[in-house]
C-alpha positions as YAML, in Angstrom:
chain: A
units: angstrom
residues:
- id: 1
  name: UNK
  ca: [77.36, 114.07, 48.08]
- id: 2
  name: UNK
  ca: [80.63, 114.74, 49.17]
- id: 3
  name: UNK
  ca: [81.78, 116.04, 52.68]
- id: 4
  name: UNK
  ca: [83.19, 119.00, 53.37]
- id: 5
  name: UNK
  ca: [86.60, 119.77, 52.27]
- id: 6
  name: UNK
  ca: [87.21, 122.40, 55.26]
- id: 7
  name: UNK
  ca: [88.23, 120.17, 58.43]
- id: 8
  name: UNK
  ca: [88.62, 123.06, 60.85]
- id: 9
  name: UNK
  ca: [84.60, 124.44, 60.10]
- id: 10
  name: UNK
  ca: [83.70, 120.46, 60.79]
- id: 11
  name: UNK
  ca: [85.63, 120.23, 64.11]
- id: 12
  name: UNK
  ca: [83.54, 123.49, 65.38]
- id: 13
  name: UNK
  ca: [80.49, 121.70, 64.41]
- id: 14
  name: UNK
  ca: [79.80, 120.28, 68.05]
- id: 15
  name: UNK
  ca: [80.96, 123.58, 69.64]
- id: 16
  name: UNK
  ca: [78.54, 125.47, 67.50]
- id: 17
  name: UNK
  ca: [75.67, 122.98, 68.72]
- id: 18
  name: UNK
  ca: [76.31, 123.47, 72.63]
- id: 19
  name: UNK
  ca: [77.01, 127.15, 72.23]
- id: 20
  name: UNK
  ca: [80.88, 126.80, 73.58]
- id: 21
  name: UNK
  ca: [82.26, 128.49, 70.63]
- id: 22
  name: UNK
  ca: [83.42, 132.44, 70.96]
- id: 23
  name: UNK
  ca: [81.61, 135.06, 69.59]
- id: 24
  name: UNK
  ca: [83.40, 135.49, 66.43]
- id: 25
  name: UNK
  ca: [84.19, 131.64, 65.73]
- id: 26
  name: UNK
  ca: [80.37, 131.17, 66.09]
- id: 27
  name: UNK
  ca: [79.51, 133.73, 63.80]
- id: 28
  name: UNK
  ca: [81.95, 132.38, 60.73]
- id: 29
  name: UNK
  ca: [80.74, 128.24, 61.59]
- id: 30
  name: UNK
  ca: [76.83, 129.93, 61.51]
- id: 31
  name: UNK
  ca: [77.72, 131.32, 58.40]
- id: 32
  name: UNK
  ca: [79.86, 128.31, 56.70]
- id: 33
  name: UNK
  ca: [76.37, 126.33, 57.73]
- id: 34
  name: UNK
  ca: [74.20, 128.04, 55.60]
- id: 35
  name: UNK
  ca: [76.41, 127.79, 52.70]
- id: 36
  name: UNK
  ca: [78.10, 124.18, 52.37]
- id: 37
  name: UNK
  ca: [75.02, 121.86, 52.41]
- id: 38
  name: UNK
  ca: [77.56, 118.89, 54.06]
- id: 39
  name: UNK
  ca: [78.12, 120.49, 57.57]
- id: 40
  name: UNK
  ca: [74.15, 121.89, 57.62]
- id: 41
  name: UNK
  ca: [74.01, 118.09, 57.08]
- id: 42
  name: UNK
  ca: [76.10, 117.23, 60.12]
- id: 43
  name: UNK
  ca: [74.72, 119.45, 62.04]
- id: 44
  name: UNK
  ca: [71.47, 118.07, 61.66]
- id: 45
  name: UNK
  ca: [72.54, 114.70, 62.32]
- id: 46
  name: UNK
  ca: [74.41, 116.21, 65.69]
- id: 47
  name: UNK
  ca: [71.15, 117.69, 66.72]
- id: 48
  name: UNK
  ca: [69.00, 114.56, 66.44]
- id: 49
  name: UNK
  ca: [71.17, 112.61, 67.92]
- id: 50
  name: UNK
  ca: [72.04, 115.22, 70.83]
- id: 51
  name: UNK
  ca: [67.61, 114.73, 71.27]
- id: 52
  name: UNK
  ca: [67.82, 111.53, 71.21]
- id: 53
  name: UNK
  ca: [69.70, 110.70, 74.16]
- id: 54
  name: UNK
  ca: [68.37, 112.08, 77.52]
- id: 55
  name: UNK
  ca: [71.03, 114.27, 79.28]
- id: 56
  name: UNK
  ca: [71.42, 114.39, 82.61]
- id: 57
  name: UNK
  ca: [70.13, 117.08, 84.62]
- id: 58
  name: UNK
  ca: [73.00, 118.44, 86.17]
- id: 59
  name: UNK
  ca: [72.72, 121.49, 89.12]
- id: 60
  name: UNK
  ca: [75.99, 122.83, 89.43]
- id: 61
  name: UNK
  ca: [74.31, 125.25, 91.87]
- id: 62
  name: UNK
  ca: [73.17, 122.59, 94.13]
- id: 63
  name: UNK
  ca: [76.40, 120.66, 94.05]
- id: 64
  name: UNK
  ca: [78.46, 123.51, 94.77]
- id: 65
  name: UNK
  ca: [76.05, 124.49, 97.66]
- id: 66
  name: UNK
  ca: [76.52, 120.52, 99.39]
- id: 67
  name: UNK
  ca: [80.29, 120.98, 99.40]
- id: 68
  name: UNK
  ca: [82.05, 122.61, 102.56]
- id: 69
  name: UNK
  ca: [83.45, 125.52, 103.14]
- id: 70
  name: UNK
  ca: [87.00, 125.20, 102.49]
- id: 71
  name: UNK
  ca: [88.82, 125.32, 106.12]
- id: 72
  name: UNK
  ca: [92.67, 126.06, 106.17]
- id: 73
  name: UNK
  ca: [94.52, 123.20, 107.80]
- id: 74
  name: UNK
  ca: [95.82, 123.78, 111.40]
- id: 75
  name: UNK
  ca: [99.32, 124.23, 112.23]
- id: 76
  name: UNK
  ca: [99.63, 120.88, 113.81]
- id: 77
  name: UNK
  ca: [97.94, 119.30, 110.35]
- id: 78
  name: UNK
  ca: [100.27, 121.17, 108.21]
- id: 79
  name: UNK
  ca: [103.29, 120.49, 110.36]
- id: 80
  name: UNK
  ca: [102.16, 116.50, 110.73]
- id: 81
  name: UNK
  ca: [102.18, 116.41, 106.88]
- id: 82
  name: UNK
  ca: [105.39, 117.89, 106.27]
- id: 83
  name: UNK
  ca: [107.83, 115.99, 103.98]
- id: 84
  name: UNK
  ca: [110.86, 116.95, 106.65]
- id: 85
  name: UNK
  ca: [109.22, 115.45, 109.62]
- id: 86
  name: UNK
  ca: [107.81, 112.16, 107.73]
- id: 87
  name: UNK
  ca: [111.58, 111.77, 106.71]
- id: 88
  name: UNK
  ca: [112.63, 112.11, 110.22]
- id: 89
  name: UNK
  ca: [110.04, 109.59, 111.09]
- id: 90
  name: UNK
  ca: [111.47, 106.92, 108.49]
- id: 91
  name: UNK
  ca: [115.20, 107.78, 109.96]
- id: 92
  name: UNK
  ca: [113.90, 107.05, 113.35]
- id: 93
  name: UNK
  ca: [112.06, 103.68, 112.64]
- id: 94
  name: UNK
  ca: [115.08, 102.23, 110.83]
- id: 95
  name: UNK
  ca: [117.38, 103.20, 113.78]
- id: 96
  name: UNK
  ca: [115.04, 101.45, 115.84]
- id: 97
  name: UNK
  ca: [115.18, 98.78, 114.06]
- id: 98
  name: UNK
  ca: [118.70, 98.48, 113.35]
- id: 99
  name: UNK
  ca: [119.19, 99.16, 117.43]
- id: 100
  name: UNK
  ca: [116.87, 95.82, 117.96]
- id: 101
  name: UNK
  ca: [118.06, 93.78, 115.60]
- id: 102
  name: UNK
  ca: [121.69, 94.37, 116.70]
- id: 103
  name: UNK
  ca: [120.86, 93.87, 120.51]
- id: 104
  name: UNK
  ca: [118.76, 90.50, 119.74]
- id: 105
  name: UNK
  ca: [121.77, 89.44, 117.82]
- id: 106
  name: UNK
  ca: [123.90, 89.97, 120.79]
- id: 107
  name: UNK
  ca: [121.55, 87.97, 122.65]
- id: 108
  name: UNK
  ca: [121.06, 85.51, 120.22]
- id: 109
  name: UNK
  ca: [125.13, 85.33, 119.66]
- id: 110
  name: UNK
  ca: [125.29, 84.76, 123.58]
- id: 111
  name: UNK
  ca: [122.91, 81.86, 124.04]
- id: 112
  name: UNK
  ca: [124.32, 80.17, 120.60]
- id: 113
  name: UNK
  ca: [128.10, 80.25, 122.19]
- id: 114
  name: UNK
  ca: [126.54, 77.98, 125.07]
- id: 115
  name: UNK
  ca: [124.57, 75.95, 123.17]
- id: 116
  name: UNK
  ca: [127.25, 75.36, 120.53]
- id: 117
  name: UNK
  ca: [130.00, 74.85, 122.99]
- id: 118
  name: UNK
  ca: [132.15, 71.74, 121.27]
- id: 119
  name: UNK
  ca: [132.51, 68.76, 123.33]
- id: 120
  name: UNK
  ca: [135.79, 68.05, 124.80]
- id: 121
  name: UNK
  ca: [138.25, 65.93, 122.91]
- id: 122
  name: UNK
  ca: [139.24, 62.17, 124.75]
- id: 123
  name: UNK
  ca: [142.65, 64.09, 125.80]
- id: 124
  name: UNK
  ca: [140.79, 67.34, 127.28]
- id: 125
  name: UNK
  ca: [139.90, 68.05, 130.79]
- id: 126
  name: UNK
  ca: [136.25, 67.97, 130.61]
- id: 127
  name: UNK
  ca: [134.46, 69.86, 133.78]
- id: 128
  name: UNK
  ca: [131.07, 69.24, 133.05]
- id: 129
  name: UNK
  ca: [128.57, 70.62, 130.71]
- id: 130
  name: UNK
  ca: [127.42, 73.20, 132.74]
- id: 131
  name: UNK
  ca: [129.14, 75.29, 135.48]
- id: 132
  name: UNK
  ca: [125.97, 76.45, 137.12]
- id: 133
  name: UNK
  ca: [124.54, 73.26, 138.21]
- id: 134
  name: UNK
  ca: [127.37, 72.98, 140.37]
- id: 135
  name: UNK
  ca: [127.30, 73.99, 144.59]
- id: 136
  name: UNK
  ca: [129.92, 76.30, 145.94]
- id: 137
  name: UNK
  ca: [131.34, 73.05, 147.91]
- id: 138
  name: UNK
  ca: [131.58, 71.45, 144.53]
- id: 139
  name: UNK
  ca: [133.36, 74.48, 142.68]
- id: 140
  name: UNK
  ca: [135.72, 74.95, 145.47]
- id: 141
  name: UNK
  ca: [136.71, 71.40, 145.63]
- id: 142
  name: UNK
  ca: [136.57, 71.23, 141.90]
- id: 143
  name: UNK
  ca: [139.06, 74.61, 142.32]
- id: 144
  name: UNK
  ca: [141.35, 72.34, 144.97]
- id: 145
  name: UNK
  ca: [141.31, 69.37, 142.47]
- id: 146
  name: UNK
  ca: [142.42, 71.37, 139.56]
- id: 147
  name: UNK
  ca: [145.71, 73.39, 141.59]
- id: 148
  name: UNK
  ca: [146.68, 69.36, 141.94]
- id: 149
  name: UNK
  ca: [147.21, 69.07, 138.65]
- id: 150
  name: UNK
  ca: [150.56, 68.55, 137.61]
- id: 151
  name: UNK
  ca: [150.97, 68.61, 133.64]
- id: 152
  name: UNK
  ca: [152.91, 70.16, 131.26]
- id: 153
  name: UNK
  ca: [151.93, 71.75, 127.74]
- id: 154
  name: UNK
  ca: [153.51, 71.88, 124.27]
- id: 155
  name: UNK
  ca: [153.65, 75.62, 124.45]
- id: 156
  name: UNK
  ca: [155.69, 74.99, 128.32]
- id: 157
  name: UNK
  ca: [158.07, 73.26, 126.17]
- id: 158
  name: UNK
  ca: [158.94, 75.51, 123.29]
- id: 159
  name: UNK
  ca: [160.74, 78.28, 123.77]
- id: 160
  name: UNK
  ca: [159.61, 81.98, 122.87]
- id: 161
  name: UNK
  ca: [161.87, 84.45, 122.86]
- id: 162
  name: UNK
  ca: [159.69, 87.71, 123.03]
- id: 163
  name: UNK
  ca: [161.75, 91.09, 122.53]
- id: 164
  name: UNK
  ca: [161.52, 93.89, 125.20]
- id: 165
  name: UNK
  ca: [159.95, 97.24, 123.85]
- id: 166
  name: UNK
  ca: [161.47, 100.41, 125.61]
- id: 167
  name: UNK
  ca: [159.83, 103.09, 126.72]
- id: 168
  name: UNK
  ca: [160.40, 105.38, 123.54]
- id: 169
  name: UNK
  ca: [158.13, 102.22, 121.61]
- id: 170
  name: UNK
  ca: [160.99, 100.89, 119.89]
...
């Protein structure tokens, strides 16, 4: 035996078994049943198997009852959820962030100057490694010591010849 040639009467078969089909859809698959011998067939088959395996006992009643009232959110709630204030929020972290990481940088730029001070070449004055260690009796005779000095540099010796600007800036 061959099954039935009419596709669209054999896709309503399951509708027509749990009763979701309209009124006048049902009424042309009821009748298509009780002439082609296939579908009365398949809907058989859909049946037994449909009594074969329990289905669960489902109160939408009940369930709807055990939900909560729906509740509108509160000002605050709807404000707090807002797609305008959560990008605010995001601008303000990453400012905050950007304001921290450039004042650690400072600080980190400040202790790395003293820490990676070069040491003085053989023909440099070299103080000391660290001014701070020193008394005021040492810096002020260190002061004294250094007016003593009498050297001269390479840029003492060449001469720069620097134009005047007026007043008008030319």
């Amino acid at each position: 035996m061959r099954d039935c040639p009419n596709a669209a009467m054999r896709d309503r078969l399951p509708d027509l078994l749990h009763g979701r089909a309209t009124d006048p859809a049902l009424a042309e698959a009821r009748t298509h049943v009780a002439r082609c011998e296939a579908c009365a067939r398949e809907l058989a088959l859909l049946r037994d198997v449909r009594a074969a395996s329990p289905s669960p006992g489902v109160n939408a009643a009940r369930i709807v009852a055990a939900l909560p009232a729906y509740r509108r959110p509160s000002r605050w709630t709807r404000i707090s959820r807002s797609p305008q204030l959560r990008v605010a929020a995001a601008v303000l972290v990453v400012a905050g962030g950007i304001a921290i990481g450039y004042d650690r940088d400072d600080r980190i730029a400040g202790d790395t100057v003293v820490a990676l001070a070069p040491t003085p070449r053989p023909e440099e004055l070299a103080i000391g490694e660290n001014l701070s260690d020193l008394s005021d009796s040492d810096l002020r005779g260190l002061a004294r010591e250094i007016a003593e000095i009498e050297a001269v540099t390479s840029a003492e010796t060449d001469v720069v010849d620097v134009p005047s600007v007026g007043q008008g800036g030319a």
